[in-house]
N, C-alpha and C positions, 0 to 999 in steps of 0.2 A: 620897596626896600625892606620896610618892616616885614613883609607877607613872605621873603628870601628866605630872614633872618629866623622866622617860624619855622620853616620847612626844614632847615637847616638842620636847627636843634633837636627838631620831633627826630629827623632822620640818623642823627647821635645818639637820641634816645633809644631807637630800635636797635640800632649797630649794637649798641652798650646790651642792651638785652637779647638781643639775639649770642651775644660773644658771651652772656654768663651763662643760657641754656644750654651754648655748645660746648662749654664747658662743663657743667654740669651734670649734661647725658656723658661726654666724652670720660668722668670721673668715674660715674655711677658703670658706667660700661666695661674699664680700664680694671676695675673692683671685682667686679662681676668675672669677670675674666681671669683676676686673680686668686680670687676664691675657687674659681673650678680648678686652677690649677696645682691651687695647694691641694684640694680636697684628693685630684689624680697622684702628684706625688704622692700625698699619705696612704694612699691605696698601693702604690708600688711597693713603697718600703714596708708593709704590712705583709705584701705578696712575695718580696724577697728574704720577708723574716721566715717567711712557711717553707721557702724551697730551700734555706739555706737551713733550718730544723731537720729536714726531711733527709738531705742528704746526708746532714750527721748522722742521722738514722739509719742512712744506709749504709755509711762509712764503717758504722761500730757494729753492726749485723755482717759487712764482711771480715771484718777483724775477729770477730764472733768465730765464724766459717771455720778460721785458719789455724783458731787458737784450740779448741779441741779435739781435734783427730791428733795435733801433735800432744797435748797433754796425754790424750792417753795413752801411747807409746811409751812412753817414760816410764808413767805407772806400771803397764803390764811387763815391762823391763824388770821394773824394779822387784817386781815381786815373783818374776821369775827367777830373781836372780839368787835367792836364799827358801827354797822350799824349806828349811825345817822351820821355818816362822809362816807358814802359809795359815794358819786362823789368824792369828793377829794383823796378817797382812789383809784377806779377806775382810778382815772386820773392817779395818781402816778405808780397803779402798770401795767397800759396798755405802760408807758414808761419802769419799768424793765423789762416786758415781752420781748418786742420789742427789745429791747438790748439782753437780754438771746439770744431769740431765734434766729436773725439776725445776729449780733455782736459777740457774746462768740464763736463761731465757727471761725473766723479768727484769724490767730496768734498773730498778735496785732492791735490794737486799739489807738484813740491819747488820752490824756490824756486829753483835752478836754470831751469825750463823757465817759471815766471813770470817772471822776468827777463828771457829770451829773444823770450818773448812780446810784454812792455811794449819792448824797444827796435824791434821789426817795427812795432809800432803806429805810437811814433813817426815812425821814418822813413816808413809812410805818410805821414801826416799832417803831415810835411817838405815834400812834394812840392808842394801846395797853396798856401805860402807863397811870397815873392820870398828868391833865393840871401843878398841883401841885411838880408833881415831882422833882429833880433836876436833869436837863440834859441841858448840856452845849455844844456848838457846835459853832466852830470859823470856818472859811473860809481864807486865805488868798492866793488866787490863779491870778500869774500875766499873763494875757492874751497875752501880749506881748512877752512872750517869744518864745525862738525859737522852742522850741521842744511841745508848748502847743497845735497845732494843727498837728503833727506828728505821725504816723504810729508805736508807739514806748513801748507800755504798754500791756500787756499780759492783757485780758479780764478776770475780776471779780476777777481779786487780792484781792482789798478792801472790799471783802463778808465777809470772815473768822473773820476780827477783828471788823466789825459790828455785824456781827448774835451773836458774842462769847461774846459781852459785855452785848447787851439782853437777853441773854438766863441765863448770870451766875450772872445776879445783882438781891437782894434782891430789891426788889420793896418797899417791906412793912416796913423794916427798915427804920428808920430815919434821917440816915445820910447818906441813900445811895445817889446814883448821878452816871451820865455817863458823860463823857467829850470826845468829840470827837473835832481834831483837823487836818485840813488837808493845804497842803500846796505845791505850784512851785513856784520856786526861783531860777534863775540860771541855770536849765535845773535838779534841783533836786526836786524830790515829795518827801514829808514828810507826812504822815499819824501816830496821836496820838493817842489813844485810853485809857481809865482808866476808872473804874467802880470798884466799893465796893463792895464785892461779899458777900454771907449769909455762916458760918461755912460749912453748907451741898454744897456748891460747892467748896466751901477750897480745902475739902477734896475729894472732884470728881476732881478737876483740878491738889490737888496734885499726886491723882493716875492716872491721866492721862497722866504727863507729860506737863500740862497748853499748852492748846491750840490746834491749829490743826496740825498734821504732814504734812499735803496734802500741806500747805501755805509752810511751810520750804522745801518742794520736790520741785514745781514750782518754786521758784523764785533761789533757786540754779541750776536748769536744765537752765532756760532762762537767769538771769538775771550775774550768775556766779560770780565774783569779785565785781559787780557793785551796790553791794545793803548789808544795812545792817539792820537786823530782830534783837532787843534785847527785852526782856520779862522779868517782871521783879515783883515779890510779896514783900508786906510792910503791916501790920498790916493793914491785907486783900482788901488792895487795888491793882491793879493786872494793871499792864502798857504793855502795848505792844508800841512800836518805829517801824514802818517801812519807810527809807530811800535807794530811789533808785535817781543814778546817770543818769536819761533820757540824759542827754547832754551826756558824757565819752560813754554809748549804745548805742546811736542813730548814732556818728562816729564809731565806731569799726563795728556795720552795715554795715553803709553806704561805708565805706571803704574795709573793705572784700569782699562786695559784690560786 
């Protein structure tokens, strides 16, 4: 009886230790298993960061494509359109050429030589007009700051809400007008734009959705949380607001990188 009562317990004993080794492997294995699992997710979502980079790459390279063959139509419009200002016109548009062609191909630009840029456009596009007309254009750009000669502005942002205010304003009307308003402050650019448009663009901009899709793709692909695009119609007067944060950009840049 007693010799049972041994074997019994030795063989609880094993049971008991053989149940904590399989346990044990079963942990260490279960672990093991999920550490390679993490390590493959983290490889995925690394992998999916690169193609989904890439094809933003792509997206703004074809957006790229689209945007100047139609810019420069405008321009040699414009400047064909008043040959007795052709030096002044030449001068202005051998500086946006030069910018296009050199410039818009880099990922950004400082905000300095955009600026520069968007005022050459304008006075193109001045020249097309009557001396008469009403267009208004303010400036308030602080040179000192820190991001104004910075590496930090995606090239030819400010085309869309130039080209879009000349192309959709009645000229002939009498109470039309453009207003154009640009500004750095802070490490913030503000560009304002408003023109009076004629019933027959009303209704071209209401079925289009006012404006350009391409400006709202770029600046959400680049610009992300840091910028904000509002648009806005009033008894046919038509606003566009674009505000980007170059300072809050210019660190999450320079610090990621």
């Amino acid at each position: 009886m007693g010799g049972n009562y041994y074997m019994i317990h030795d063989y609880l004993i094993f049971i008991g230790v053989f149940a904590i080794f399989f346990f044990l492997t079963t942990s260490i294995y279960l672990f093991s298993q999920n550490q390679k699992l993490k390590q493959r997710n983290t490889k995925l979502s690394e992998t999916n960061k690169i193609i989904e980079q890439r094809l933003n790459e792509v997206r703004l390279e074809h957006i790229g494509t689209k945007l100047n063959p139609h810019l420069f139509k405008n321009i040699l419009n414009s400047v064909q359109s008043h040959a007795y200002q052709t030096y002044m016109s030449l001068d202005k548009l051998a500086n946006v050429l030069d910018y296009i062609l050199y410039e818009s191909n880099n990922k950004y630009v400082s905000p300095k030589e955009e600026l520069n840029f968007a005022l050459s456009l304008i006075e193109i596009n001045k020249i097309k007009i009557n001396p008469l007309f009403d267009f208004r254009i303010k400036s308030r750009v602080n040179k000192s700051d820190s991001v104004y000669e910075e590496k930090v502005f995606a090239p030819l942002i400010s085309v869309d809400l130039i080209e879009n205010a000349f192309k959709h304003t009645d000229f002939l009307a009498q109470d039309s007008f453009i207003s154009i308003y640009l500004e750095l402050e802070n490490g913030i650019f503000t560009m304002k734009v408003s023109n009076k448009s004629s019933l027959k663009n009303i209704l071209e901009k209401e079925k289009s959705g006012f404006g350009s899709q391409s400006l709202d793709q770029r600046l959400k692909m680049i610009y992300s949380t840091h910028y904000q695009l509002e648009k806005s119609s009033k008894n046919g007067i038509f606003t566009a607001e674009l505000k980007i944060n170059l300072g809050e950009f210019y660190d999450k840049v320079r610090y990621s990188g």
